[in-house]
Each structure stands twice: as structure tokens, then as C-alpha cells.
KOLVO-596020 format. One record per atom (N, C-alpha, C, O): residue number from 1; x, y, z; residue in one letter; atom name. Coordinates in Angstrom, 3 decimals. Layout:
residues N
{NUM,{X,Y,Z},a,CA}
...
END
This chain:
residues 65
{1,{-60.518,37.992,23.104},x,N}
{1,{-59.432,37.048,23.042},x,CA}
{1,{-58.117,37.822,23.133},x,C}
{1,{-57.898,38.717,22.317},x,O}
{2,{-57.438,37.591,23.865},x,N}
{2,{-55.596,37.830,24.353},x,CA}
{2,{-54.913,36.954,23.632},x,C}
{2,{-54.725,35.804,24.029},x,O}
{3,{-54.269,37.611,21.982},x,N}
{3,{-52.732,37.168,21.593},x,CA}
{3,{-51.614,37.411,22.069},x,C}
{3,{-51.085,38.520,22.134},x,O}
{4,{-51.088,36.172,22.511},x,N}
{4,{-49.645,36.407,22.857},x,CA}
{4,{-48.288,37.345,22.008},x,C}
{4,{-48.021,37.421,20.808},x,O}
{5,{-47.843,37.769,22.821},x,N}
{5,{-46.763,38.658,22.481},x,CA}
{5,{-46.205,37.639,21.723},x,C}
{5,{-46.597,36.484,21.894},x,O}
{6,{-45.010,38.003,20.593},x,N}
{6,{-44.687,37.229,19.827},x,CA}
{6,{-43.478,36.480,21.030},x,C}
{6,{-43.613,36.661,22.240},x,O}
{7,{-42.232,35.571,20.385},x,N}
{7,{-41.420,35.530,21.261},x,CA}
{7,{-40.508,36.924,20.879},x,C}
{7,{-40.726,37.782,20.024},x,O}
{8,{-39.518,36.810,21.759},x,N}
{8,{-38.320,37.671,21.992},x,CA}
{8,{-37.278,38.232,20.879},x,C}
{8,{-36.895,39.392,20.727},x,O}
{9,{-36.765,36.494,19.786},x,N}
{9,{-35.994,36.535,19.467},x,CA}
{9,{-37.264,37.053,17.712},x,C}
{9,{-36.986,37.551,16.621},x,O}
{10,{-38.025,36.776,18.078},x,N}
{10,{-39.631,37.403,16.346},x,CA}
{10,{-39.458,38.669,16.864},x,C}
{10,{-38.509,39.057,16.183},x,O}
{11,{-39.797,39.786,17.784},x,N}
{11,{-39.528,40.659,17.678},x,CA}
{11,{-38.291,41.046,17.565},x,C}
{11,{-38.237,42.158,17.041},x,O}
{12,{-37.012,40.498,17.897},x,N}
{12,{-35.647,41.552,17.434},x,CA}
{12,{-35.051,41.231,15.997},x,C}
{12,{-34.162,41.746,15.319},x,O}
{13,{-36.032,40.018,15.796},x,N}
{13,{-35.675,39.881,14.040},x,CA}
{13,{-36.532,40.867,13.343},x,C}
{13,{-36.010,41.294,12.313},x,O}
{14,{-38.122,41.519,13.716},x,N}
{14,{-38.921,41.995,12.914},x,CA}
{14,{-38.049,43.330,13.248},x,C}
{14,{-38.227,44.046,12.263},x,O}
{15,{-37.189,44.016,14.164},x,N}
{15,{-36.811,45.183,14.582},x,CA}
{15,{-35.566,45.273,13.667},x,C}
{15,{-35.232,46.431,13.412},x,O}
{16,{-34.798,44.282,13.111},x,N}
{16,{-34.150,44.255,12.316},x,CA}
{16,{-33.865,44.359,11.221},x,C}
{16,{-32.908,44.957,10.729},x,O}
{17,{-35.228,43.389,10.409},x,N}
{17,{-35.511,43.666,9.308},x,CA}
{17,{-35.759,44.559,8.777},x,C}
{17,{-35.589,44.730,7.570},x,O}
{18,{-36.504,45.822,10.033},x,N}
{18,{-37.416,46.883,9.458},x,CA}
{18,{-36.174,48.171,9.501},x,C}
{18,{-36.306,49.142,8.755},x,O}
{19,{-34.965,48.058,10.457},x,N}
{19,{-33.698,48.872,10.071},x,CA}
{19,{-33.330,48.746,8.744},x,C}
{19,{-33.320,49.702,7.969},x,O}
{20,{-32.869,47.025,8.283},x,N}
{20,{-32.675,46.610,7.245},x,CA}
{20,{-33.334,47.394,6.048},x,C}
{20,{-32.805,48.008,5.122},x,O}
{21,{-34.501,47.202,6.324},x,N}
{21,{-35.324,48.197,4.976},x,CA}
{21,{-35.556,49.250,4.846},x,C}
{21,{-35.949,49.777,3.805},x,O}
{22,{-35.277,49.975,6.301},x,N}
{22,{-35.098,52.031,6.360},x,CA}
{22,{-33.855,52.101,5.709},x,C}
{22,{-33.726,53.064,4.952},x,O}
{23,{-32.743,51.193,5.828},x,N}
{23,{-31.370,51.105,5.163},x,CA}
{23,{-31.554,51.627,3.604},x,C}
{23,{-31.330,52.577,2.854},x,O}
{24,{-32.065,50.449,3.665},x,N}
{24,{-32.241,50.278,1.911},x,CA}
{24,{-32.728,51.648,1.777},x,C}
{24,{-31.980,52.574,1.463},x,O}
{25,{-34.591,51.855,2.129},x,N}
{25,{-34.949,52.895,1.064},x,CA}
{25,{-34.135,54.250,1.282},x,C}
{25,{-34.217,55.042,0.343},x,O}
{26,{-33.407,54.617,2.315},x,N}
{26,{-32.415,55.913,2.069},x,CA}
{26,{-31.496,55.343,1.227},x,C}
{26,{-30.825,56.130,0.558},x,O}
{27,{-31.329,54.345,1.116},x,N}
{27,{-29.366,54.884,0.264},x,CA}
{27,{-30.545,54.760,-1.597},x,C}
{27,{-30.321,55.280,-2.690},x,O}
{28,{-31.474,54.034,-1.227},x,N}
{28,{-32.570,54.201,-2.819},x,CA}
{28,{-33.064,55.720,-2.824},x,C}
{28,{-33.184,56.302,-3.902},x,O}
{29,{-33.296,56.236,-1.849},x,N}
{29,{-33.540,57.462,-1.888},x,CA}
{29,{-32.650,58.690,-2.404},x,C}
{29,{-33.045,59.693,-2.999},x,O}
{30,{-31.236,58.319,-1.990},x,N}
{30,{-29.867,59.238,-2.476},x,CA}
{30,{-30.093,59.184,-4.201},x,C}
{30,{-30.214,60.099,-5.015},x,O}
{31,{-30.094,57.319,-4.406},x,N}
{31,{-29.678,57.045,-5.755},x,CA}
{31,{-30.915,58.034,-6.697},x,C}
{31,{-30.556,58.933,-7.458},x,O}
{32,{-32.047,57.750,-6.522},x,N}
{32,{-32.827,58.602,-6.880},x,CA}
{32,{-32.480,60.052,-7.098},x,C}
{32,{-32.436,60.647,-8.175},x,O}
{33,{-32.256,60.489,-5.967},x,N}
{33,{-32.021,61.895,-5.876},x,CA}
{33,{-30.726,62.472,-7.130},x,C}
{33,{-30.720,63.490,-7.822},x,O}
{34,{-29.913,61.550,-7.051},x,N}
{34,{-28.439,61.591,-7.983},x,CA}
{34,{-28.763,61.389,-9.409},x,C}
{34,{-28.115,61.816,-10.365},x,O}
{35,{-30.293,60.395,-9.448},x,N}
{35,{-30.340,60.169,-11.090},x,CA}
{35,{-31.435,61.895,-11.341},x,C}
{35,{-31.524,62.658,-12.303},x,O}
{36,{-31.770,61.899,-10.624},x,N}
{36,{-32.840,63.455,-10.578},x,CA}
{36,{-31.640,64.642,-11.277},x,C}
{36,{-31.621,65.064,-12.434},x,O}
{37,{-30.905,64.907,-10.390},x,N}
{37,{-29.986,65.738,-10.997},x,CA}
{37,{-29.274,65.851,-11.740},x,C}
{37,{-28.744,66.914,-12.062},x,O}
{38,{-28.978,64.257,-12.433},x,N}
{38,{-28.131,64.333,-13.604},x,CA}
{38,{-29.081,64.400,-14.724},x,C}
{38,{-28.642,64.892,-15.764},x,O}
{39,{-30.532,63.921,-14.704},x,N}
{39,{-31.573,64.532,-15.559},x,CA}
{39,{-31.688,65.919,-15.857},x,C}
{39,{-31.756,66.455,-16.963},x,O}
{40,{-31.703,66.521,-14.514},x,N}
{40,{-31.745,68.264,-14.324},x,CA}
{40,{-30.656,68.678,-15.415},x,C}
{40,{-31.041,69.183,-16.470},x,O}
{41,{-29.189,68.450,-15.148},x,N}
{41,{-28.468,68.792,-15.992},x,CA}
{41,{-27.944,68.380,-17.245},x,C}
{41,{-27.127,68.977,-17.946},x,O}
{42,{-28.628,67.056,-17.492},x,N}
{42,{-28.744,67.028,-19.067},x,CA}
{42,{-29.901,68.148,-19.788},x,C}
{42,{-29.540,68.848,-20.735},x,O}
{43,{-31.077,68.218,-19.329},x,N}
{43,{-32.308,68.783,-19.663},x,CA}
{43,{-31.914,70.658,-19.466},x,C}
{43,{-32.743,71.546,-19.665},x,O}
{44,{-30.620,70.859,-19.083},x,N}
{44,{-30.005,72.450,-19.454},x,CA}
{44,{-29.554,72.672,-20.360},x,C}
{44,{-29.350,73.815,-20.769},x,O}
{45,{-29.148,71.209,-21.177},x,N}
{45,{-28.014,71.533,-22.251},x,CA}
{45,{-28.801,71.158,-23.077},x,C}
{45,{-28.387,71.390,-24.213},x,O}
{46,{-30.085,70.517,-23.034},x,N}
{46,{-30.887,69.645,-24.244},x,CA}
{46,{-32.166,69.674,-24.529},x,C}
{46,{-32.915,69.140,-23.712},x,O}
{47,{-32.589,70.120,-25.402},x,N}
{47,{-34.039,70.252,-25.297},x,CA}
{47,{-34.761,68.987,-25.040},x,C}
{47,{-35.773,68.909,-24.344},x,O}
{48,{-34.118,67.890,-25.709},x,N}
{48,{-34.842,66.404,-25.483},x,CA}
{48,{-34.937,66.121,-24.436},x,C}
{48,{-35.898,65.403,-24.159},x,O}
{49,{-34.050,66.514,-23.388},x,N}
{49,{-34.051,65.937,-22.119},x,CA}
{49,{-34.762,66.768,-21.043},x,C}
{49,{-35.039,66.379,-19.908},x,O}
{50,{-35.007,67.944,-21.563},x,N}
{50,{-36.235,68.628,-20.541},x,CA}
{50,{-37.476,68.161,-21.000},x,C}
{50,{-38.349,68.166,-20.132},x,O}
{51,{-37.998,67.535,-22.728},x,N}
{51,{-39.119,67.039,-22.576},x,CA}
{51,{-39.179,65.692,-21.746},x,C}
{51,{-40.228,65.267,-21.262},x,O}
{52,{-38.204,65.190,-21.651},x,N}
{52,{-38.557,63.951,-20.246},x,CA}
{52,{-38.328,64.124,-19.328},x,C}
{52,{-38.649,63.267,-18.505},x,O}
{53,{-37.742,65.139,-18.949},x,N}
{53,{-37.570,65.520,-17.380},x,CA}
{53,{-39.232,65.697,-16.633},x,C}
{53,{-39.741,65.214,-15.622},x,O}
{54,{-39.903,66.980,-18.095},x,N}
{54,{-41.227,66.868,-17.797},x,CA}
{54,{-41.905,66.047,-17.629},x,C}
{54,{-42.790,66.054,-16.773},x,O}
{55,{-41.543,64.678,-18.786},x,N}
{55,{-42.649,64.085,-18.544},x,CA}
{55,{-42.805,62.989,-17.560},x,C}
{55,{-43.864,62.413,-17.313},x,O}
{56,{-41.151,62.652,-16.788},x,N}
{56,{-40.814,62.061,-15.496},x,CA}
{56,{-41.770,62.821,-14.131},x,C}
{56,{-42.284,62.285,-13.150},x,O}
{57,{-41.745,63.915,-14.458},x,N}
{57,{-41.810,64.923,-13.373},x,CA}
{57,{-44.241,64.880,-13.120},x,C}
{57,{-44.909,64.779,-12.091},x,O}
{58,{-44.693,65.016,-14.634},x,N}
{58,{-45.598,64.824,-15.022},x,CA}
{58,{-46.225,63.183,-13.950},x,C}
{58,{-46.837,63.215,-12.883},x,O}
{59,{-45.916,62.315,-14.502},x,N}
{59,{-45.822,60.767,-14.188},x,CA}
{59,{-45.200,61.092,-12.685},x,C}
{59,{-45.948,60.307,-12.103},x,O}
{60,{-44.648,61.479,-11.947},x,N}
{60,{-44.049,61.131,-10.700},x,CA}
{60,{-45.251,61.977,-9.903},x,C}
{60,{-45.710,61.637,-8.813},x,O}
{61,{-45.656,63.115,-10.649},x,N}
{61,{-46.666,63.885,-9.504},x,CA}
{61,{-48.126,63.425,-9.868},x,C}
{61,{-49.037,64.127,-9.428},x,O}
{62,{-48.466,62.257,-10.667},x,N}
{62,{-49.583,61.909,-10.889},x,CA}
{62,{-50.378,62.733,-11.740},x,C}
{62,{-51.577,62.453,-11.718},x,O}
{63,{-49.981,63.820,-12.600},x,N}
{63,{-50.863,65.045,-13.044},x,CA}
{63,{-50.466,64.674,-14.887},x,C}
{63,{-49.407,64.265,-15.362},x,O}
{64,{-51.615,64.968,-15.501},x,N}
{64,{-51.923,63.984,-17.020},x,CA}
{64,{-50.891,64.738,-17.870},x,C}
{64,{-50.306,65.756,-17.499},x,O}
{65,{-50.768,64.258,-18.792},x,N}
{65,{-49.641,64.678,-19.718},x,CA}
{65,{-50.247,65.316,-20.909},x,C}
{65,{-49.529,65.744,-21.813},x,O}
END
């Protein structure tokens, strides 16, 4: 069985949406990255905050605590 191509205007909306959401997860990706480092440098000055840095770090790489 042969499905039809979608129409014209379904593909430049699905081509859109999917910019739309590469959008998003980089600028989520920065924010991430920005809350990462201000963890990093609380967890220099604090002992409390390197035990959660670990245990962020623990939990983010899937490996048991």
C-alpha cells in the first residue's frame, strides 16, 4: 500500500515546529549549562554544595549513590 505524501502546507508546519523545538532545547540547554556552573561555584566555597553537586552529577549519569 502507497501513503500519500502529506499536503504541502503539514509538512512546512511539521518543519517548523521541529525548528521551534531545536529552539527551545538549545536556549534549555544554555540554561542548564548556567545552573551547572553556578552549582560548580557554590560547591568551591561549600562543602554542602559539593555534596549535591555529587549527588546531581550521581543521578544525571545514572550511577547509584
Amino acid at each position: 500500500m502507497i501513503f500519500p505524501w502529506p499536503s504541502r502546507e503539514q509538512r512546512q508546519a511539521a518543519i517548523s515546529d521541529a525548528r521551534d523545538q531545536k529552539e527551545r532545547s538549545r536556549v534549555s540547554a544554555g540554561h542548564a549549562t548556567a545552573i551547572e556552573r553556578d552549582i560548580e561555584r557554590l560547591a568551591e566555597r561549600n562543602h554542602f554544595a559539593v555534596l549535591i553537586a555529587e549527588q546531581i552529577m550521581r543521578d544525571r549519569h545514572g550511577r547509584p549513590g
